[in-house]
PDB file of N, CA, C and O in Angstrom:
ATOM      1  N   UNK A   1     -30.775 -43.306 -56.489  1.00  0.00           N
ATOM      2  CA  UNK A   1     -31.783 -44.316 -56.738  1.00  0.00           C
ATOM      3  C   UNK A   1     -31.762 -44.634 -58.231  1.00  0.00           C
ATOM      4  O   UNK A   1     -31.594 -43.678 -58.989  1.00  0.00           O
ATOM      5  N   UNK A   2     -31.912 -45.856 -58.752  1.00  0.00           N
ATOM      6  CA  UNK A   2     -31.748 -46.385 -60.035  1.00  0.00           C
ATOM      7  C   UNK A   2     -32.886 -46.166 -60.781  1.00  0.00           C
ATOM      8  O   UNK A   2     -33.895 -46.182 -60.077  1.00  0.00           O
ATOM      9  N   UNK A   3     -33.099 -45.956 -62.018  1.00  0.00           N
ATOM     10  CA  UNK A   3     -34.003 -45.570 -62.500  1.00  0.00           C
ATOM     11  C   UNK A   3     -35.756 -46.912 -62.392  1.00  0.00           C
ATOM     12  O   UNK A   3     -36.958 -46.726 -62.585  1.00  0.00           O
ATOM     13  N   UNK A   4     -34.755 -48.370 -61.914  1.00  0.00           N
ATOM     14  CA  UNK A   4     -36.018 -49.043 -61.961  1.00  0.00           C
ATOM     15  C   UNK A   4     -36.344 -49.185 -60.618  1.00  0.00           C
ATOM     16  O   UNK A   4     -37.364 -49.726 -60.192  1.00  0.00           O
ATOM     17  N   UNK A   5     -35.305 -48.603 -59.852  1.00  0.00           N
ATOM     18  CA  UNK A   5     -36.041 -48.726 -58.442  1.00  0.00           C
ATOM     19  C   UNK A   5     -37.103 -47.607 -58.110  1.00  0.00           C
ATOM     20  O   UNK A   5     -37.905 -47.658 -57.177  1.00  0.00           O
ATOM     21  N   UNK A   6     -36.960 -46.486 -59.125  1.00  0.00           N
ATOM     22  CA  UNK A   6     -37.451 -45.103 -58.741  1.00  0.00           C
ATOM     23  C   UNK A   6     -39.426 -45.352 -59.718  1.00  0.00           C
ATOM     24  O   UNK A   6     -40.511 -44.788 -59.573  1.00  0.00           O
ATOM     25  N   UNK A   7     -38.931 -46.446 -60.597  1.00  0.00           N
ATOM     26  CA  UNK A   7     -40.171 -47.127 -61.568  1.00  0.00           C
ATOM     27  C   UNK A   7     -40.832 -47.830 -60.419  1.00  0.00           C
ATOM     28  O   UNK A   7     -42.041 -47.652 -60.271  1.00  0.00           O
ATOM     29  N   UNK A   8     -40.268 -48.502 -59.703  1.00  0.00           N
ATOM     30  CA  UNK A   8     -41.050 -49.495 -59.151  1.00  0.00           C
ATOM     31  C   UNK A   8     -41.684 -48.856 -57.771  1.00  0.00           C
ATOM     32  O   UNK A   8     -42.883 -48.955 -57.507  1.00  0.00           O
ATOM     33  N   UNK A   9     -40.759 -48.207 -56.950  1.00  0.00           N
ATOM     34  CA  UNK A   9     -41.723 -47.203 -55.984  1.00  0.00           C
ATOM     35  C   UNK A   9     -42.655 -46.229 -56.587  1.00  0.00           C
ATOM     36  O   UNK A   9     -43.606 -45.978 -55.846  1.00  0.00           O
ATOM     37  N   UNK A  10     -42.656 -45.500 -57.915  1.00  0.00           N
ATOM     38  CA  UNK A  10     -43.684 -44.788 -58.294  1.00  0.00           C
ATOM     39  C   UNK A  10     -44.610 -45.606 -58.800  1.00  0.00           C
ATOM     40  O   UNK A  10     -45.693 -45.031 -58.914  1.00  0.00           O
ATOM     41  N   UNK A  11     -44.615 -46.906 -59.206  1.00  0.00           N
ATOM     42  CA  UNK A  11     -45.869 -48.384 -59.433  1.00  0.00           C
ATOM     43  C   UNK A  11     -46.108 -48.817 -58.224  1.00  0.00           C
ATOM     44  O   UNK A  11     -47.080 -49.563 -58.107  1.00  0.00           O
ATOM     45  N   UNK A  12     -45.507 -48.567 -57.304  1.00  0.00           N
ATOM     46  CA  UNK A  12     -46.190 -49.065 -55.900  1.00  0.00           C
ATOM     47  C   UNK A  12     -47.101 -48.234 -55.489  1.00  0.00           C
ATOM     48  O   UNK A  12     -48.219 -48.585 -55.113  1.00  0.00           O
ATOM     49  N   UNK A  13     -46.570 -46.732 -55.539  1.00  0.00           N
ATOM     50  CA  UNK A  13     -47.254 -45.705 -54.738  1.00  0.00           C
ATOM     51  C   UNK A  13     -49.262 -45.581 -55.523  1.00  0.00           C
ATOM     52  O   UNK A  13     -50.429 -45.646 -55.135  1.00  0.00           O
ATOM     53  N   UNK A  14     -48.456 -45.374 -56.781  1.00  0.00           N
ATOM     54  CA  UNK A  14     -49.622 -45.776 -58.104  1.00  0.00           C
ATOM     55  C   UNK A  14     -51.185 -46.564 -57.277  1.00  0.00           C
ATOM     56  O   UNK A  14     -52.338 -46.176 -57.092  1.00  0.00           O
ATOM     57  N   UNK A  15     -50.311 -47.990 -56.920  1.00  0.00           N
ATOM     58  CA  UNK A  15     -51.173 -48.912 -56.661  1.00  0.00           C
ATOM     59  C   UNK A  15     -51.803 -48.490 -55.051  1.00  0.00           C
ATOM     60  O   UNK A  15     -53.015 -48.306 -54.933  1.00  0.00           O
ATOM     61  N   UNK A  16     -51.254 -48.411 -54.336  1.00  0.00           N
ATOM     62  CA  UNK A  16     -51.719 -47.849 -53.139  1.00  0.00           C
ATOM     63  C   UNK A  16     -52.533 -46.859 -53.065  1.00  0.00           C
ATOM     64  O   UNK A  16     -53.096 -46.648 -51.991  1.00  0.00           O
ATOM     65  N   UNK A  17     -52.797 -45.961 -54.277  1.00  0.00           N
ATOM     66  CA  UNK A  17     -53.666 -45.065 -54.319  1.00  0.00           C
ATOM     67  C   UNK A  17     -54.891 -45.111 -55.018  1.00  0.00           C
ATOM     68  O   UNK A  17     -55.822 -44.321 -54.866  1.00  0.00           O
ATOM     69  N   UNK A  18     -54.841 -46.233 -55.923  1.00  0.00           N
ATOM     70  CA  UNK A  18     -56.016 -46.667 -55.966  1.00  0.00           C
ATOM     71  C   UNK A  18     -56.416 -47.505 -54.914  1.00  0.00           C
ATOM     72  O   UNK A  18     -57.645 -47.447 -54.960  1.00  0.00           O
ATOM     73  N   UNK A  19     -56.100 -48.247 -53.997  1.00  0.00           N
ATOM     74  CA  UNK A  19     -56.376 -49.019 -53.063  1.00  0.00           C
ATOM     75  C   UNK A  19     -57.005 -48.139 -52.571  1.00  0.00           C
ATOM     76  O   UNK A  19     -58.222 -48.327 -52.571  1.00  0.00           O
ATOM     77  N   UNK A  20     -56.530 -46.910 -51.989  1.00  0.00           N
ATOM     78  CA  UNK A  20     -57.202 -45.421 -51.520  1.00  0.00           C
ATOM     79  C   UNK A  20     -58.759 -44.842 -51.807  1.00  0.00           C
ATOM     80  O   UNK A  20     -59.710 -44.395 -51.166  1.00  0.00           O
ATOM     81  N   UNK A  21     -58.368 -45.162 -53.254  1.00  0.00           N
ATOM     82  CA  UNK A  21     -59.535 -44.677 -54.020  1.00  0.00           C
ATOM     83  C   UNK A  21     -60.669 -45.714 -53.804  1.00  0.00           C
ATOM     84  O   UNK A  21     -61.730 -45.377 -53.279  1.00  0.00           O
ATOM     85  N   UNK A  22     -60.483 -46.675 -54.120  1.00  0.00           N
ATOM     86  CA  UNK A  22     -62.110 -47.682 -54.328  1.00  0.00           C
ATOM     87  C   UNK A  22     -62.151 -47.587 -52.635  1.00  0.00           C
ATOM     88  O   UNK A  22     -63.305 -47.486 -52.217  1.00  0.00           O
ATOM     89  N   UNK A  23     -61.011 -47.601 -51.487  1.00  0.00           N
ATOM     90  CA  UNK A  23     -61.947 -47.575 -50.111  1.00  0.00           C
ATOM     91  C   UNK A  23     -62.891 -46.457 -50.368  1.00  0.00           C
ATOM     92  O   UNK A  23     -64.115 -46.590 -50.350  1.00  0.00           O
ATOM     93  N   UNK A  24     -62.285 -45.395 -50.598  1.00  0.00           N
ATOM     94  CA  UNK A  24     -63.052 -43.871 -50.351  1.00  0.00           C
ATOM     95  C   UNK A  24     -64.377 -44.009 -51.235  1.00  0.00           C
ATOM     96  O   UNK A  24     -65.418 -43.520 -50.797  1.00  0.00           O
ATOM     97  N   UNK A  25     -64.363 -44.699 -52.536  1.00  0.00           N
ATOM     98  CA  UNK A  25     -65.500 -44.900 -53.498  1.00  0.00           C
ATOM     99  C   UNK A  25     -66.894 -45.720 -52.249  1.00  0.00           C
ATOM    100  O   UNK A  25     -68.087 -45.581 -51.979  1.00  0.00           O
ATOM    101  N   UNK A  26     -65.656 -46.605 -51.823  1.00  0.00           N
ATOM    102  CA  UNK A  26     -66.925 -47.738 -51.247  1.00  0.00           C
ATOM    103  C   UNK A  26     -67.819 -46.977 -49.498  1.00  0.00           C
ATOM    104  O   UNK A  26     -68.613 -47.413 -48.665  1.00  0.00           O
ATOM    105  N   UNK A  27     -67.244 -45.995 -49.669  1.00  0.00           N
ATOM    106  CA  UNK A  27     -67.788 -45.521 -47.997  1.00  0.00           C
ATOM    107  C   UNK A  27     -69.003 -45.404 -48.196  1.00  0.00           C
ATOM    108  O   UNK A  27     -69.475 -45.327 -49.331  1.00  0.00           O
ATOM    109  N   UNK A  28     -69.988 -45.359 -46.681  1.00  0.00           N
ATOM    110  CA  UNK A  28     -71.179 -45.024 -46.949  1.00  0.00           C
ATOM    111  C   UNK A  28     -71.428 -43.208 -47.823  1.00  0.00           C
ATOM    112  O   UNK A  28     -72.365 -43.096 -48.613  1.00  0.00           O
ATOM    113  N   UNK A  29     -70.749 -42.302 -47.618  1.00  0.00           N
ATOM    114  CA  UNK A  29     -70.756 -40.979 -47.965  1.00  0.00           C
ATOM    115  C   UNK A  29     -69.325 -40.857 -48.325  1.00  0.00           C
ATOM    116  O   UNK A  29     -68.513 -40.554 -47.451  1.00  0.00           O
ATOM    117  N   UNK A  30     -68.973 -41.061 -49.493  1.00  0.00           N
ATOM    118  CA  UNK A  30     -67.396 -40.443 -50.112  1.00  0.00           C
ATOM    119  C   UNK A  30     -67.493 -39.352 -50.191  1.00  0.00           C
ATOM    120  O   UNK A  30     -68.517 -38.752 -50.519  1.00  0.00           O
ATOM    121  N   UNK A  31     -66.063 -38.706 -49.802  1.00  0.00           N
ATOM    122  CA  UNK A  31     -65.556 -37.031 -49.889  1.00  0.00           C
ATOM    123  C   UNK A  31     -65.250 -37.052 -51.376  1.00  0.00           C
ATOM    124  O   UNK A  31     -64.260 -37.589 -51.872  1.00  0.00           O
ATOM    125  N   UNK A  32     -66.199 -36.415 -52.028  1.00  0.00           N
ATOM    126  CA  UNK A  32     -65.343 -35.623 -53.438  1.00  0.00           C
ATOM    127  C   UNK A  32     -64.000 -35.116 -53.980  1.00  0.00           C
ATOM    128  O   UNK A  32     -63.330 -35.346 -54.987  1.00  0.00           O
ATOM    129  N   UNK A  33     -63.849 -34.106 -52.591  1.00  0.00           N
ATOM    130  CA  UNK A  33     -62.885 -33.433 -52.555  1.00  0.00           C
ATOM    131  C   UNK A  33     -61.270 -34.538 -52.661  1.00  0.00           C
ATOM    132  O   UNK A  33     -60.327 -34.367 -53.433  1.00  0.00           O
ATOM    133  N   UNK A  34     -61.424 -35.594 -51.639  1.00  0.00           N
ATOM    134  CA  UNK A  34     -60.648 -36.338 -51.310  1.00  0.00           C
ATOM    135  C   UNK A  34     -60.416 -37.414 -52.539  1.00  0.00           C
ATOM    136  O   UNK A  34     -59.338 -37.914 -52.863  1.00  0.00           O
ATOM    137  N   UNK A  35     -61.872 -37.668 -53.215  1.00  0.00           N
ATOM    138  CA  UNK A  35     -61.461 -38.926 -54.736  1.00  0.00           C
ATOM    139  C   UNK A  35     -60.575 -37.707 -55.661  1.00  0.00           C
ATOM    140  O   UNK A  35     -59.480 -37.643 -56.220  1.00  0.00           O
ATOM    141  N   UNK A  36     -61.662 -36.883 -55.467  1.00  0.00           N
ATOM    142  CA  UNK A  36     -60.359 -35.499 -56.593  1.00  0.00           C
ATOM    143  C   UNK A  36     -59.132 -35.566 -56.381  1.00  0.00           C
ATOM    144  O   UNK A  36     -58.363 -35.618 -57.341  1.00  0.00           O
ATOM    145  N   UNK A  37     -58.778 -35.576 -55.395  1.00  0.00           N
ATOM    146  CA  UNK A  37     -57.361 -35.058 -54.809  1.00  0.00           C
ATOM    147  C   UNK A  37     -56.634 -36.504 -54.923  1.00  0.00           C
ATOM    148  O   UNK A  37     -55.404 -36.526 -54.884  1.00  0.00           O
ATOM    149  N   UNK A  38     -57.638 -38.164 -55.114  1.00  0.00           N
ATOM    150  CA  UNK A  38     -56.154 -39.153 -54.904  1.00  0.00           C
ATOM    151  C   UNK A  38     -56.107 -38.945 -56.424  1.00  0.00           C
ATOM    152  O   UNK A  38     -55.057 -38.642 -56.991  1.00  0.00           O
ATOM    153  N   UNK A  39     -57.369 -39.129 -57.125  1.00  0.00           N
ATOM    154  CA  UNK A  39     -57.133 -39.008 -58.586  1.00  0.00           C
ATOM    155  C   UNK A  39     -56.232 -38.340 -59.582  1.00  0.00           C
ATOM    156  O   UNK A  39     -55.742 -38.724 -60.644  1.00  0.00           O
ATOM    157  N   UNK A  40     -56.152 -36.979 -58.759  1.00  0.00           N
ATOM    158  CA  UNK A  40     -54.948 -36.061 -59.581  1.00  0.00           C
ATOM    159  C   UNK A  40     -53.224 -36.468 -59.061  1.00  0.00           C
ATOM    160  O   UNK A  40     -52.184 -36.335 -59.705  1.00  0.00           O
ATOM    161  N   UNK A  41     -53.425 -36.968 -57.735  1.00  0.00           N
ATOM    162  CA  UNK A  41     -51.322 -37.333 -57.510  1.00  0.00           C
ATOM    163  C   UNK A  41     -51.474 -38.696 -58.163  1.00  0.00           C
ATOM    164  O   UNK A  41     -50.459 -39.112 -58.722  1.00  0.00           O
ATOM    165  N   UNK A  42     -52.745 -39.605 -58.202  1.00  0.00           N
ATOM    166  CA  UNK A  42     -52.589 -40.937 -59.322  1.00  0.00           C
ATOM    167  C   UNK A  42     -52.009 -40.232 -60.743  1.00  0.00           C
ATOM    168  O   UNK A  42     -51.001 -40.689 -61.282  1.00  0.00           O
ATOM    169  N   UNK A  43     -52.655 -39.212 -61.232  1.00  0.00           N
ATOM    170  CA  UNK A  43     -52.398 -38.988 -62.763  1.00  0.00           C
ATOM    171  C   UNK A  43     -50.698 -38.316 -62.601  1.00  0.00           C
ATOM    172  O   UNK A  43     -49.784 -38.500 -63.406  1.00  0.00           O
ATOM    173  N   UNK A  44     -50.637 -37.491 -61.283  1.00  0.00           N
ATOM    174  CA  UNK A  44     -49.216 -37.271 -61.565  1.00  0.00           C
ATOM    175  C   UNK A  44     -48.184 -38.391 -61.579  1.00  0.00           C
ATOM    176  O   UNK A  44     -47.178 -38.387 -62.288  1.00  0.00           O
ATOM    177  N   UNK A  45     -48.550 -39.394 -60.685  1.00  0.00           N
ATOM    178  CA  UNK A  45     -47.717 -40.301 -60.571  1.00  0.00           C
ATOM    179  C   UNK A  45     -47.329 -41.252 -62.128  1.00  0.00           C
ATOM    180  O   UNK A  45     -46.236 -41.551 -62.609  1.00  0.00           O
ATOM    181  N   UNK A  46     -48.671 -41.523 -62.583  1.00  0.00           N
ATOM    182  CA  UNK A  46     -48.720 -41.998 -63.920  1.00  0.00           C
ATOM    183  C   UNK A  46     -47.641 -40.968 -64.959  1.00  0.00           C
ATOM    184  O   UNK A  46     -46.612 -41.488 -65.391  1.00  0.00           O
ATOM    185  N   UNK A  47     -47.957 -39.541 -65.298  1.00  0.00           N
ATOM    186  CA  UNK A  47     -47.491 -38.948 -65.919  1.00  0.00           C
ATOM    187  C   UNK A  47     -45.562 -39.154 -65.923  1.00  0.00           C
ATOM    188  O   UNK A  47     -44.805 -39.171 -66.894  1.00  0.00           O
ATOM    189  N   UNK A  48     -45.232 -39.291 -64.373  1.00  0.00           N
ATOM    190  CA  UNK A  48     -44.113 -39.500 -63.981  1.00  0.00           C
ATOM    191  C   UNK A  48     -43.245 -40.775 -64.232  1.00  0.00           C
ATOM    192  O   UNK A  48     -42.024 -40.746 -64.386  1.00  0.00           O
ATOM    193  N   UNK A  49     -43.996 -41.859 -64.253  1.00  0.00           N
ATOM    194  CA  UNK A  49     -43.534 -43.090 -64.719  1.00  0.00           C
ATOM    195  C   UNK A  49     -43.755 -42.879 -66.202  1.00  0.00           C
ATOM    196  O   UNK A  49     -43.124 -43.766 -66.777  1.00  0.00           O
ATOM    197  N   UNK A  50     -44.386 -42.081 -67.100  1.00  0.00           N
ATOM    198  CA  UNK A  50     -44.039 -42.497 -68.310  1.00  0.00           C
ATOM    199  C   UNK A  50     -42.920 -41.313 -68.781  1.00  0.00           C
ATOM    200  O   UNK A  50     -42.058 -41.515 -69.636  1.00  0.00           O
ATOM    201  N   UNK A  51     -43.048 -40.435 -68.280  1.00  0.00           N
ATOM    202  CA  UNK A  51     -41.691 -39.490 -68.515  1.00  0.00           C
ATOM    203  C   UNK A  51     -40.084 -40.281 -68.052  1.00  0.00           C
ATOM    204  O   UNK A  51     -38.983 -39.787 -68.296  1.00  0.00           O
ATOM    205  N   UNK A  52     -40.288 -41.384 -67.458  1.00  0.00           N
ATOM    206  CA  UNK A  52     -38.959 -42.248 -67.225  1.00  0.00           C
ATOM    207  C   UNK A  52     -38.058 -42.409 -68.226  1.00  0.00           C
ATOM    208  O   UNK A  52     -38.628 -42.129 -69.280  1.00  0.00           O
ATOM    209  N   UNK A  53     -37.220 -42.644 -68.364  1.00  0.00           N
ATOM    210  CA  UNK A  53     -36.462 -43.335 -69.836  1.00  0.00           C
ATOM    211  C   UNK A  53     -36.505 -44.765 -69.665  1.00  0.00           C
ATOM    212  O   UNK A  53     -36.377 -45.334 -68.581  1.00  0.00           O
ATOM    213  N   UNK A  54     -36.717 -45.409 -70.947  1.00  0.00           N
ATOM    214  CA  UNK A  54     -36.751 -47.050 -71.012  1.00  0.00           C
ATOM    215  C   UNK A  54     -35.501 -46.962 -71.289  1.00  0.00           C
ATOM    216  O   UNK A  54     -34.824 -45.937 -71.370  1.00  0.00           O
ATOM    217  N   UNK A  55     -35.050 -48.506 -71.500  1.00  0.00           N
ATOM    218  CA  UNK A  55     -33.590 -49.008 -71.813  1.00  0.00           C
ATOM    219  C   UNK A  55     -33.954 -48.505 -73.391  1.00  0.00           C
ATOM    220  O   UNK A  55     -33.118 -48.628 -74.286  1.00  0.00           O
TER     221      UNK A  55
END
């Protein structure tokens, strides 16, 4: 996998997990446990796209 294809599925996944997040925010009773848990593979995912190499 090329390094911008491997950028652009970890910016997809990124985005899908906040999509995750504001549903779970907007429920009548959000799981804690569950905003914790998208919040921390969001920050890994973030951490991971900036450890990439640019051109």
């Amino acid at each position: 996998m090329s390094l911008e294809a491997r950028a652009s599925s970890l910016s997809q996944r990124h985005a899908s997990i906040d999509r995750e997040l504001e549903a779970e925010a907007h429920r009548p009773m959000p799981d804690p446990a569950v905003i914790t848990k998208l919040k921390r593979e969001k920050l890994r995912i973030k951490d991971e796209i900036s450890r990439l190499p640019t051109h």
